[in-house]
C-alpha positions in Angstrom: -8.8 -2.2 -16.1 -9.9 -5.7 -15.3 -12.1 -5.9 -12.7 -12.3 -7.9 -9.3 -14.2 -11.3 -10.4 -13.6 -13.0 -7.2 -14.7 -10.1 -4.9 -18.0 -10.5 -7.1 -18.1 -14.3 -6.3 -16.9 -14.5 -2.8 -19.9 -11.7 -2.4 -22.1 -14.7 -4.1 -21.5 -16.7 -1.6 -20.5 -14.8 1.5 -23.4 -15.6 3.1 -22.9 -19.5 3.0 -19.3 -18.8 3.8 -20.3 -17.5 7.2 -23.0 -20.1 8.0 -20.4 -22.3 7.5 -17.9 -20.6 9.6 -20.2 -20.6 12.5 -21.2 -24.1 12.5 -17.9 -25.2 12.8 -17.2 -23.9 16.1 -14.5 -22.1 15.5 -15.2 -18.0 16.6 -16.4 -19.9 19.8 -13.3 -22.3 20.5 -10.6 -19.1 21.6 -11.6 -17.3 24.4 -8.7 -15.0 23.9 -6.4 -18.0 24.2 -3.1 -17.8 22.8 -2.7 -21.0 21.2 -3.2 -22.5 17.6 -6.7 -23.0 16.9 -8.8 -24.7 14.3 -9.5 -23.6 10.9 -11.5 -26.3 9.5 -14.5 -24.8 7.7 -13.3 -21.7 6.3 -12.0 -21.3 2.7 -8.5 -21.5 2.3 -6.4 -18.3 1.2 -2.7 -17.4 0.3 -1.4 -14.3 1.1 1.8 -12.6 -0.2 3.8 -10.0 2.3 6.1 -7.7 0.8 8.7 -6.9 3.2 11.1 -3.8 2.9 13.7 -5.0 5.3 14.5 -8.4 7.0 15.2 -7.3 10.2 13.6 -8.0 14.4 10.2 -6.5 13.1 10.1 -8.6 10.2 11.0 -11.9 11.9 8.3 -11.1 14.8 5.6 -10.5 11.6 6.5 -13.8 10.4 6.2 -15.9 13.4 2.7 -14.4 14.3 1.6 -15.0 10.8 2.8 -18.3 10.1 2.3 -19.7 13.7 -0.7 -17.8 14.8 -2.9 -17.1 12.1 -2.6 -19.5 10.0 -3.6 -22.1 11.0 -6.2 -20.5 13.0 -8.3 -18.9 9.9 -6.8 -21.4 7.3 -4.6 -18.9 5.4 -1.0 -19.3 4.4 1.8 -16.8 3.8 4.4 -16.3 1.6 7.0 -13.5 2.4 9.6 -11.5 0.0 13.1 -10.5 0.2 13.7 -6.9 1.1 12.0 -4.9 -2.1 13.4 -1.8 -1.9 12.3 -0.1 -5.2 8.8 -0.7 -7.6 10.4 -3.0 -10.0 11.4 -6.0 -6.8 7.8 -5.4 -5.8 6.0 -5.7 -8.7 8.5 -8.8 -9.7 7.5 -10.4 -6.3 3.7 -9.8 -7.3 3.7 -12.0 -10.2 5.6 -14.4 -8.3 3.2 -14.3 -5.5 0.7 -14.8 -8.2 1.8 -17.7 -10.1 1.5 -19.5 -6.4 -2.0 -18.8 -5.9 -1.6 -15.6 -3.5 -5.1 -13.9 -3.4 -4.4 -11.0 -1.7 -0.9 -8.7 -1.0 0.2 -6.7 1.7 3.1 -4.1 1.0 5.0 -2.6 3.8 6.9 -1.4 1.2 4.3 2.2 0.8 5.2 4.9 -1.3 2.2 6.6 -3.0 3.6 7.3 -6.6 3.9 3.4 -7.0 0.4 2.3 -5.6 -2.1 3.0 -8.3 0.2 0.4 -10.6 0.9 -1.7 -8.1 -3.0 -2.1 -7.2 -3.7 -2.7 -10.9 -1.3 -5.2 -11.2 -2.7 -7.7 -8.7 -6.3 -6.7 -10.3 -4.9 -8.0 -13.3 -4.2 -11.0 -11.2 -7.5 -10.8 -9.0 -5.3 -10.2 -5.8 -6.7 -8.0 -3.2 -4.0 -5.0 -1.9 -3.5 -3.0 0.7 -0.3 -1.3 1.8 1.4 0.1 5.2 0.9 3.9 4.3 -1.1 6.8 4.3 -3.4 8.4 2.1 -1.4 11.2 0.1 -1.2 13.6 -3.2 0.8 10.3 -4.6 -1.9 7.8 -4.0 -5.3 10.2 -4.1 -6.4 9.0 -7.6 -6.4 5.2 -6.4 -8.2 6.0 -2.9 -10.8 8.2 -5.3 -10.9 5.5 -8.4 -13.1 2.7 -7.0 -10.6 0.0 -7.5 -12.7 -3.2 -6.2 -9.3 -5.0 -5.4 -7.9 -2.2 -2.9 -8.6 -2.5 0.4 -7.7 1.1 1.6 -4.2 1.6 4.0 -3.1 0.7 7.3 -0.3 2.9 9.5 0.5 4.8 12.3 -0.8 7.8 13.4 2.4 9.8 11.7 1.6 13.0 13.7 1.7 11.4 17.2 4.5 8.9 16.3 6.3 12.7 15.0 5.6 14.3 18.4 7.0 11.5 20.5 10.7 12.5 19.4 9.6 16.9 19.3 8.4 15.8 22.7 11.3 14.4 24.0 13.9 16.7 22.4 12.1 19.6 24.2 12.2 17.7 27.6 15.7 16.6 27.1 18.0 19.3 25.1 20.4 21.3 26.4 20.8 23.8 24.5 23.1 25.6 26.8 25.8 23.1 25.7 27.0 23.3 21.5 25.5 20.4 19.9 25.8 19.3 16.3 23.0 16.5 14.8 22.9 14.7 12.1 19.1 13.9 11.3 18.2 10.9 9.5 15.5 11.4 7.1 15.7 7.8 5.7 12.7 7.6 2.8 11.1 10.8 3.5 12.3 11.7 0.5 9.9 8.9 -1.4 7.2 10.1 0.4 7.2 7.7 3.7 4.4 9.0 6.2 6.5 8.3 8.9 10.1 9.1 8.0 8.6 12.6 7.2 6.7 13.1 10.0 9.6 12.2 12.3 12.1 14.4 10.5 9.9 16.7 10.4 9.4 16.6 14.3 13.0 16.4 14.8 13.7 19.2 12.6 10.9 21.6 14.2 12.0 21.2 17.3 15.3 22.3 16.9 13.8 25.1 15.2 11.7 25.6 18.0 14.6 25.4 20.9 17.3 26.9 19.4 14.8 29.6 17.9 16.6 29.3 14.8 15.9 29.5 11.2 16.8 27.2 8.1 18.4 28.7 4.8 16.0 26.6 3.2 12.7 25.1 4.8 11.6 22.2 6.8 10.2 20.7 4.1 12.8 21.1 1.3 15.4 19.5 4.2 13.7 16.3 4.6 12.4 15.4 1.1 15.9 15.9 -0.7 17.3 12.8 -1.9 20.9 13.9 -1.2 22.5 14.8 2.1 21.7 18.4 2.6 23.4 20.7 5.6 20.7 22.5 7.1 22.7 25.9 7.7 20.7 28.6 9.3 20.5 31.6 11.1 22.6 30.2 14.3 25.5 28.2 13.4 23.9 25.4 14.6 25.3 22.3 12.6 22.1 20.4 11.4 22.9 17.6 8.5 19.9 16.3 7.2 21.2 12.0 6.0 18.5 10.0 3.3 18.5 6.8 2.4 18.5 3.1 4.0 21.3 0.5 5.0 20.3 -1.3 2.1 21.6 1.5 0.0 25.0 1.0 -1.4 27.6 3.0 0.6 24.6 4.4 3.2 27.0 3.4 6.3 30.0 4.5 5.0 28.5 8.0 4.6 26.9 7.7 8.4 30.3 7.0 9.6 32.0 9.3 7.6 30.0 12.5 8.9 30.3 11.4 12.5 34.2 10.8 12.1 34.0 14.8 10.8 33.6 15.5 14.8 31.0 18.4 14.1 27.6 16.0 15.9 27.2 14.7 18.4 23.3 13.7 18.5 22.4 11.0 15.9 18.6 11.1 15.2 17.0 9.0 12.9 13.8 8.3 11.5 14.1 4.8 9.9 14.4 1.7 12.2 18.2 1.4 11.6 19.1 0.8 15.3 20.5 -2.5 14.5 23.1 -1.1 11.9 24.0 1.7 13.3 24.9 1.2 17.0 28.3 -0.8 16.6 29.6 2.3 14.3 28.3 4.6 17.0 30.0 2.6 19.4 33.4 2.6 17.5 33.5 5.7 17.2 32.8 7.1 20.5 35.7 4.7 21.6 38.0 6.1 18.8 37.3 9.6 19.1 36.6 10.2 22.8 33.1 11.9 21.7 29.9 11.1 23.5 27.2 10.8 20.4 23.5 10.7 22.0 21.2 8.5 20.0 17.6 8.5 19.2 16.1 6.9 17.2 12.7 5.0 15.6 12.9 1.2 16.8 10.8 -2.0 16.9 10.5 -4.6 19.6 13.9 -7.6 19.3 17.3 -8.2 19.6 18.7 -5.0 18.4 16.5 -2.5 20.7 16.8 -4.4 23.5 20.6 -4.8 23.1 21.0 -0.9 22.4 18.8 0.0 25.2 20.2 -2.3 27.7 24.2 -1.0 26.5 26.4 1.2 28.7 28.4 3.4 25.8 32.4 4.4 26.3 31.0 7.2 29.2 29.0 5.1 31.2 25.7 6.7 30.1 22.7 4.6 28.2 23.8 3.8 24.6 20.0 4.7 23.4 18.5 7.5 24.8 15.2 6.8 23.2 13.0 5.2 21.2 9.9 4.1 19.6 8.0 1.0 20.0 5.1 -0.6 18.1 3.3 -4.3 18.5 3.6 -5.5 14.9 0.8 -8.3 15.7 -1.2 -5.2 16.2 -0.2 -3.8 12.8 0.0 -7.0 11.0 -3.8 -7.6 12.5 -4.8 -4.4 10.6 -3.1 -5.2 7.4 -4.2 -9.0 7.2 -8.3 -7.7 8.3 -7.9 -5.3 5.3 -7.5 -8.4 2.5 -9.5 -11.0 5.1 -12.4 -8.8 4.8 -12.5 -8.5 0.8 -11.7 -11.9 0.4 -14.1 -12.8 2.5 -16.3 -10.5 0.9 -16.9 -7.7 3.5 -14.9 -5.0 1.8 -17.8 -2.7 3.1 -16.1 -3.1 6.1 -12.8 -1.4 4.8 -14.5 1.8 3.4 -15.1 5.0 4.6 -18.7 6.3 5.1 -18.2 8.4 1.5 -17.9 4.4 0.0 -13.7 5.0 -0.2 -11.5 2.9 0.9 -10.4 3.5 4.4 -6.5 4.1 6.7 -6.6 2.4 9.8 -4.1 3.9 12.4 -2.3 2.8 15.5 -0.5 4.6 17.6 3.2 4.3 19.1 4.6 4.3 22.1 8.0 5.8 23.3 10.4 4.0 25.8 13.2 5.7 27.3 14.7 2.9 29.8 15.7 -0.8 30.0 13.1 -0.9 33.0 10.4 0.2 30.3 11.4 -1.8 27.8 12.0 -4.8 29.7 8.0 -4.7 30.5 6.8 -3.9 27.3 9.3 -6.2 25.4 7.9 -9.4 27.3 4.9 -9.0 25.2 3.9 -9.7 21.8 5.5 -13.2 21.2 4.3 -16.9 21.6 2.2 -16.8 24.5 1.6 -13.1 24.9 0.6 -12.0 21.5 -1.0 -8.5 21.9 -3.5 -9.1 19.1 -4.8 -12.1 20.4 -7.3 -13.8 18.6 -10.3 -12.4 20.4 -8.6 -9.0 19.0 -8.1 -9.9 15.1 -12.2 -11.5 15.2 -13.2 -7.8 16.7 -11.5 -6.7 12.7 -12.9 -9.6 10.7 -16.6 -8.8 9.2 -17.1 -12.3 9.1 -17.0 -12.8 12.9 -17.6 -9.5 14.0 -21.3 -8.6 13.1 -22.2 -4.9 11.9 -18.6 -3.8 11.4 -17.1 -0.8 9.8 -14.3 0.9 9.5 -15.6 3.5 12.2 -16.0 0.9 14.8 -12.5 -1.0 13.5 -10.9 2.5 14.4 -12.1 2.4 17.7 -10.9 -1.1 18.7 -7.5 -0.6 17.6 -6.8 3.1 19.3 -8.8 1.2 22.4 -5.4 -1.3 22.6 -3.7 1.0 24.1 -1.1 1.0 27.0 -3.1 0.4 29.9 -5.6 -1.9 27.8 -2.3 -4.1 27.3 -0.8 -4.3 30.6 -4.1 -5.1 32.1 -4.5 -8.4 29.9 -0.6 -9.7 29.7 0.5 -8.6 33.1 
């Protein structure tokens, strides 16, 4: 495998990099400001960002990467179409490559593809790093001392997973009959999240209805195929893969609602913004009240679904998830920013392998909520300010490691938020 030559140069000259960061003024001209800053000084990169779909979250990423970072530390982006599979990523690679990108970031994760998709942009000298975990599909690239890979960025699955087991055991009745259909979206693939939110789901109406599946949790959420969950109680349980992008994925959706046996729709992927007119249709044309929860993003649709009264006058969106993608997108752009600016010490574990930075989620259950939380994290109240992305780069942030990166992001929490935006 070719190895990383320009991790070995930048390395050369890191030093004189820095010097020359510093004496242009620019890690003293912020403050925590939110405007554009200046990046003169500082070498220029090109950055590719492989997107999975072009919806609220995506837009948001692009605005704070094209409008706030880059011109602050002199790095410009370039951004795919939805890739949905490894060939449209690894086609978008070589693109990204033949227009100078040096680094990649894939929010596109699923472990059996990483190891070639890490070699590819070595062939390319591209650093990577991608919005997953670390798993049995990805162990040997974590383990193989690729110079070009950066390590992982995500949530913390488990706590994004109890958030919705949380608030199905506070919620339930299961007094009343209840049917759900259970969104698995690409646990299937191996998606950290999808399965740790399915799984969640799943357990917990294992849990309250004290039921047992025919087959088991696990064998539920990774199938490909829509799967009943039959078990022990009667209960129906109908386990849904897949994306909107997927030919004929809506059509299903709609089809086993119009069936009449759910009534709670719970799903793990961020589909809020294709699935709530259907949802609403049908209550209409059916007379059924369908209870929606569901993993969201900050924009247009959440804040539409959250703010809408459904056919019986009760909250269209019971609950959801929210994230602040500058926060995210922070974490992955440090990952490459650090190995390009040759600190990739700083993205390694103390064993010397590559590192997974976590965040953790937040749920929101009411317009009030959202309404307070969704005036953040856009032009003029970006959560990862700039003072915040520095306390990640190596190159402005002396004597950091991945340790002391993990405690800055879990510190930007709730509270730490509210008291700087509010």
């Amino acid at each position: 495998m070719k190895r990383f030559g320009r991790l070995r140069k930048v390395m050369a000259v890191g030093m004189a990099g820095v010097l020359l960061v510093g004496a242009s003024g620019c890690s003293d001209s912020k403050g925590g400001g939110q405007g554009g800053g200046e990046s003169g000084g500082q070498e220029k990169y090109k950055i590719g960002i492989i997107e999975v779909q072009l919806n609220d979250e995506s837009t948001n990423r692009a605005e704070w990467f094209n409008n706030y970072i880059a011109p602050q530390y002199n790095v410009e982006f370039m951004f795919s179409e939805a890739c949905t599979d490894l060939n449209s990523c690894m086609t978008f690679i070589e693109n990204a490559a033949d227009a100078g990108c040096d680094g990649i970031i894939n929010y596109y994760a699923v472990g059996a593809n990483t190891q070639q998709l890490v070699e590819l942009c070595a062939e390319y000298d591209m650093v990577y790093t991608e919005n997953g975990g670390r798993n049995t599909g990805n162990e040997a690239v974590f383990a193989g001392n690729y110079e070009n890979f950066a390590g992982n960025f995500m949530a913390d699955q488990p706590a994004t997973g109890k958030l919705f087991k949380d608030y199905l055991s506070e919620t339930l009745d299961t007094s009343v009959e209840h049917g759900f259909i259970v969104g698995t979206g690409s646990a299937y693939q191996g998606n950290a999240q999808q399965t740790e939110i399915s799984a969640n789901m799943l357990g917990a109406l294992e849990e309250l209805y004290g039921l047992k599946f025919d087959s088991t949790i696990e064998e539920l959420y990774t199938s490909s195929a829509p799967v009943n969950g039959t078990n022990d109680k009667g209960i129906e349980v109908y386990c849904y893969p897949g994306a909107p992008s997927t030919s004929g994925w809506l059509e299903g959706l709609n089809a086993a609602m119009q069936t009449g046996k759910y009534d709670y729709i719970l799903m793990s992927g961020n589909v809020l913004g294709n699935i709530m007119t259907t949802v609403d249709e049908l209550e209409t044309a059916m007379n059924k009240d369908f209870t929606v929860i569901g993993f969201g993003s900050f924009g247009e649709a959440l804040t539409s679904a959250m703010n809408s009264v459904d056919h019986f006058g009760n909250q269209a969106l019971s609950m959801s998830t929210v994230k602040f993608t500058s926060i995210v997108s922070t974490m992955g752009f440090s990952k490459v920013y650090n190995c390009l600016t040759g600190h990739r010490d700083a993205c390694l574990e103390a064993n010397g392998e590559p590192s997974v930075l976590l965040f953790r989620m937040n749920a929101v259950t009411s317009p009030e909520q959202l309404d307070e939380m969704g005036s953040w994290d856009k032009e003029g109240k970006w959560v990862a300010d700039y003072d915040f992305v520095d306390s990640l780069l190596a190159n402005k942030t002396e004597g950091l490691t991945s340790d002391k990166a993990q405690e800055t992001v879990y510190k930007m929490d709730y509270d730490a938020i509210k008291a700087r935006l509010n």
